[in-house]
C-alpha positions, 0 to 999 in steps of 0.5 A: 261279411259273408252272404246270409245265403253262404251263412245259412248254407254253412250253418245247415252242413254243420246241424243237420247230420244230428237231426238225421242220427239215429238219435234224430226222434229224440232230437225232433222231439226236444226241437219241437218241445223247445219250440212249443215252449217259446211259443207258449211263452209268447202267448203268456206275453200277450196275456200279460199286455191284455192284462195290463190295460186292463189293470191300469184301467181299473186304476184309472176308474178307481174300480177296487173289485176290478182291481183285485180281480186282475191281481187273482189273473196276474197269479194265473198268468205269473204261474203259467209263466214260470211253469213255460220257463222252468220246463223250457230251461230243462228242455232246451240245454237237454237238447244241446247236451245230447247234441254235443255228445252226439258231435263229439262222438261223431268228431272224434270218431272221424278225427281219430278213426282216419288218422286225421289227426295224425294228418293234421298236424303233419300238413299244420293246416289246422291249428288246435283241433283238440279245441275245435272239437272240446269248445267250438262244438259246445258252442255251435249247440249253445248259438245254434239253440239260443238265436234260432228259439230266439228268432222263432219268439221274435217272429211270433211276438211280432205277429201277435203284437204287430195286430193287438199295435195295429188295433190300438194305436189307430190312425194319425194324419199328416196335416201338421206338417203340411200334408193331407194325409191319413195313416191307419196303424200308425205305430206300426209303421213307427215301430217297423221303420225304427227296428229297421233303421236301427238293424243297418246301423248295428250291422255298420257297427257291429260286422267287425266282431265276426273277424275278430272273433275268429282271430280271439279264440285263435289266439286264445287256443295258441296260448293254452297250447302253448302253457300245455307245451310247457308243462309237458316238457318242464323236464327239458326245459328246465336243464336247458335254463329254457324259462326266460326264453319260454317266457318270451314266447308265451308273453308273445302269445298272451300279447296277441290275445291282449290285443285282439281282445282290446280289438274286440272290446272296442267294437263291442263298446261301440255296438253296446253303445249304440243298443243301449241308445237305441233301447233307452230311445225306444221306451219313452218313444210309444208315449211321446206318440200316444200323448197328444190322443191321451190327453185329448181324451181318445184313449185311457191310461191303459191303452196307453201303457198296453200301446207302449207294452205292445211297441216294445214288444214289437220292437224288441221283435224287430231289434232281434238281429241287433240284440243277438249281433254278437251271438251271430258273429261268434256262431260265424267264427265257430262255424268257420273254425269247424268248417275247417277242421271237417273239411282237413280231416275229409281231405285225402291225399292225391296219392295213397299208400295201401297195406294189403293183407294178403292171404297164404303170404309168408313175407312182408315186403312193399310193391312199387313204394312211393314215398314224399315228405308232406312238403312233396319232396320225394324219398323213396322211389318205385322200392320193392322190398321183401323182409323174410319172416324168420330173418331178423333186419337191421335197417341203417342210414344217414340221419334223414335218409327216410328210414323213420319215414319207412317205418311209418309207411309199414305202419300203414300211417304214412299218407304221402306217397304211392304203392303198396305196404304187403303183409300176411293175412292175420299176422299180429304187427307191432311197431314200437317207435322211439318215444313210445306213446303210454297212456294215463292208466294203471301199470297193468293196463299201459303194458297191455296197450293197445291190446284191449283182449289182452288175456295176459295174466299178472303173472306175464306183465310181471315176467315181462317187466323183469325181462324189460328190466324193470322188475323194480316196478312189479308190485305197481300194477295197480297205480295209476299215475302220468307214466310218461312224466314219472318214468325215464326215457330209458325206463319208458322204451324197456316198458314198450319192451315189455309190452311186445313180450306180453303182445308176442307179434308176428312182426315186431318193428323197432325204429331206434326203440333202444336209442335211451339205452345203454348198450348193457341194457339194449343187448338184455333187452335184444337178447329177452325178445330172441328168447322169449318171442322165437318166432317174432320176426323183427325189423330194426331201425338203428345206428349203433353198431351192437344191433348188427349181432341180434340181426341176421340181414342189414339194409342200408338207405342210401340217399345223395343229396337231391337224390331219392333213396334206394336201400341196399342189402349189406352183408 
């Protein structure tokens, strides 16, 4: 287990940016509110223990007016006890609600903003970030919350109890065994050497669940990604016969979550095991002590059952880290899980790539480009390249060659390499990659994508789809539906067709865009963007030899094997 100085270090990192937000007023002021409560809990606590000598006094002298009179003050006391809760139930999960908002936003925005996902699943350093960021989040609020509000009653309570202990259980001496010795408050001394026993038994129990833990929601997040995968290419699974073979994979999966779980269930056994002895051990405990004062006639029934009410309190005080041994070891794993994922979304690359936009350019073009797989392998070396605008490009090459790596590099989102990415200053760049990315919306707003100023009309959605060829789906605009599950391969990149005629680029770069087409399709499709975007430059990446006749320029990439790249003008 990790040092308590390491935990705290990492648990500080993780809470303290919400409480320095903008949103930091509110958060104190909930803090503080939360706080007040249980405190304020407490405090209806030791009114209860001051009531129940007195209530168990009243039935010992057989008073009845005394009686009914701590039945009035147990309403009272019941009253502000159910007031504290109902508003500490409110306040604290408010808090925790607002805080994971807070997060997530703040997440996301770093996750998305940086490209850090795309990075991410590049480098595979991190396995599912989706679920860090939709449960780990919660939880960190939710443990956060719980064991700190729980450790502040705990001290409080053993503060206030370790005095009203004190002043009751008086002095016992030693001399039945022997020695002749006196000691004052000697349930107190009980209680604190019973709670610390116990909390270095728990931890020799119970310190096996932080990394099981961890490993759990590992397991648990690898199968519902796995169940994910399935789902969304039921398609190519299902024409492969691919079912049993799927089936081994997600019954793998579900193999490990069985068995860390069974891991986790047994170590759990074991703790729960040892607090419910331990707790059960801790009630009969204060009246074995008290016996030999009650029935020598020191003490009433009421100092007794207070005694033993102040002992439990004290106790449970003391037991906190062994009743919350599981919260703390699952706070661990999760803060370690977002440790993770913060740390691999805040890493850069050593080397980078910059896209310049350069004011009075015409042209675009790369300036001493590097490029290397996430492995280091190197691509492309120190290549200078120039794309006239007005002169359409076919870029060709061997199947591994870079040319997507290429593509990705213009796009600005290629982070392993060097050198620079040259475009014009407020030139509008669109890229369309071979599996075109399209939103769950309507029609309307996923040809649209990304573009949200978009002032095209329905009118031009409409004149672009029967361009694209799909004018079929023209009176669909308004349906919102899982485009990429209802359209074809083919249907989906005619609708990134459209999507460039209604965007009307600058600079339009195609990587393979046209792959799911039939050559009838593709050259409608070419011969739409010629006609209707005269002055977009496009950048193609292809093999077929019918995209040579709607480009006047073809760079061919050229790599040997072991070699890096170099792309040549072929005429």
């Amino acid at each position: 287990m990790k040092s308590v100085s390491s935990y705290l270090g990492d648990w500080w990192r993780l809470v303290l940016p919400y409480f320095r937000s903008e949103e930091r007023w509110i958060a104190i002021g909930l803090l503080v509110g939360a706080i007040v409560l249980t405190l304020a809990a407490v405090t209806v606590n030791v009114a209860f223990s001051e009531w129940n000598r007195r209530f168990y006094d009243s039935l010992q002298n057989k008073d009845e007016a005394a009686f009914w009179t701590e039945m009035v003050n147990f309403g009272w006391i019941a009253a502000l006890a159910i007031a504290f809760g109902v508003a500490r139930g409110l306040v604290s999960p408010y808090l925790r609600l607002r805080w994971r908002r807070w997060l997530t936003g703040h997440y996301l925005s770093h996750w998305l903003d940086g490209r850090g996902y795309y990075r991410i699943e590049l480098e595979r350093k991190v396995d599912n970030a989706d679920q860090r960021i939709a449960e780990d989040l919660r939880l960190l609020g939710f443990y956060t919350m719980t064991l700190l509000l729980g450790l502040i009653s705990a001290v409080a309570t053993l503060v206030s109890f370790l005095f009203i202990l004190w002043q009751l259980s008086g002095p016992i001496s030693l001399s039945f065994i022997g020695l002749d010795v006196v000691i004052p408050g000697y349930m107190v001394w009980a209680a604190l050497i019973y709670a610390f026993l116990g909390t270095w038994l728990a931890n020799l129990v119970g310190r096996r669940l932080i990394p099981l833990n961890f490993l759990q929601q590992r397991y648990e997040a690898n199968f519902r990604f796995g169940l994910m995968r399935v789902r969304e290419n039921a398609e190519g699974i299902a024409l492969y016969r691919g079912e049993p073979r799927e089936n081994e994979v997600l019954e793998a999966k579900f193999t490990d979550v069985f068995n860390n779980a069974w891991r986790v269930l047994v170590t759990e056994m074991q703790l729960v095991f040892y607090q419910i002895g331990y707790g059960q051990l801790a009630i009969i405990f204060p009246y074995i002590v008290t016996a030999p004062r009650f029935f020598a006639g020191a003490i009433t029934l009421g100092v007794v059952m207070q005694t033993a009410q102040a002992f439990g309190q004290v106790q449970t005080a003391l037991s906190f880290f062994i009743d919350n041994y599981t919260n703390v070891a699952e706070l661990r794993a999760v803060m370690d899980r977002l440790k993770g994922l913060q740390d691999a979304i805040e890493e850069k690359p050593a080397e980078n790539i910059t896209v310049a936009a350069e004011p009075g350019r015409a042209d675009v073009g790369t300036s001493g480009l590097d490029l290397a797989l996430p492995n280091g392998q190197t691509l492309l070396k120190d290549l200078d390249l120039v794309l006239p605008k007005g002169t359409s490009t076919l870029i060709t090459g061997t199947s591994g060659s870079g040319k997507s790596t290429l593509f990705r590099a213009m796009a600005g989102i290629w982070p392993f390499g060097r050198g620079r990415i040259l475009i014009p200053a407020g030139a509008r760049v669109l890229f369309l990659p071979q599996k075109p990315y399209i939103p769950i919306a309507t029609l309307r707003d996923a040809v649209k994508y990304p573009d949200e100023n978009s002032t095209a009309t329905d009118a031009d959605i409409v004149s672009a789809l029967e361009a694209a060829r799909l004018g079929h789906l023209a009176s669909r605009l308004d349906e919102e539906v899982h485009w990429s599950n209802t359209l074809s391969g083919g249907e989906q990149q005619r609708l990134a067709i459209a999507r460039a005629l209604v965007f009307r680029p600058d600079w339009l770069f195609l990587d393979e865009a046209t792959a799911s087409l039939d050559e009838a399709n593709e050259a409608a499709v070419y011969g739409g963007l010629k006609e209707r975007l005269p002055g977009t430059t496009m950048i193609s990446i292809g093999h077929r030899p019918s995209l040579r006749q709607w480009h006047e320029q073809r760079l061919e990439l050229k790599r040997a094997p072991g070699e890096t790249g170099s792309l040549n003008v072929v005429t």
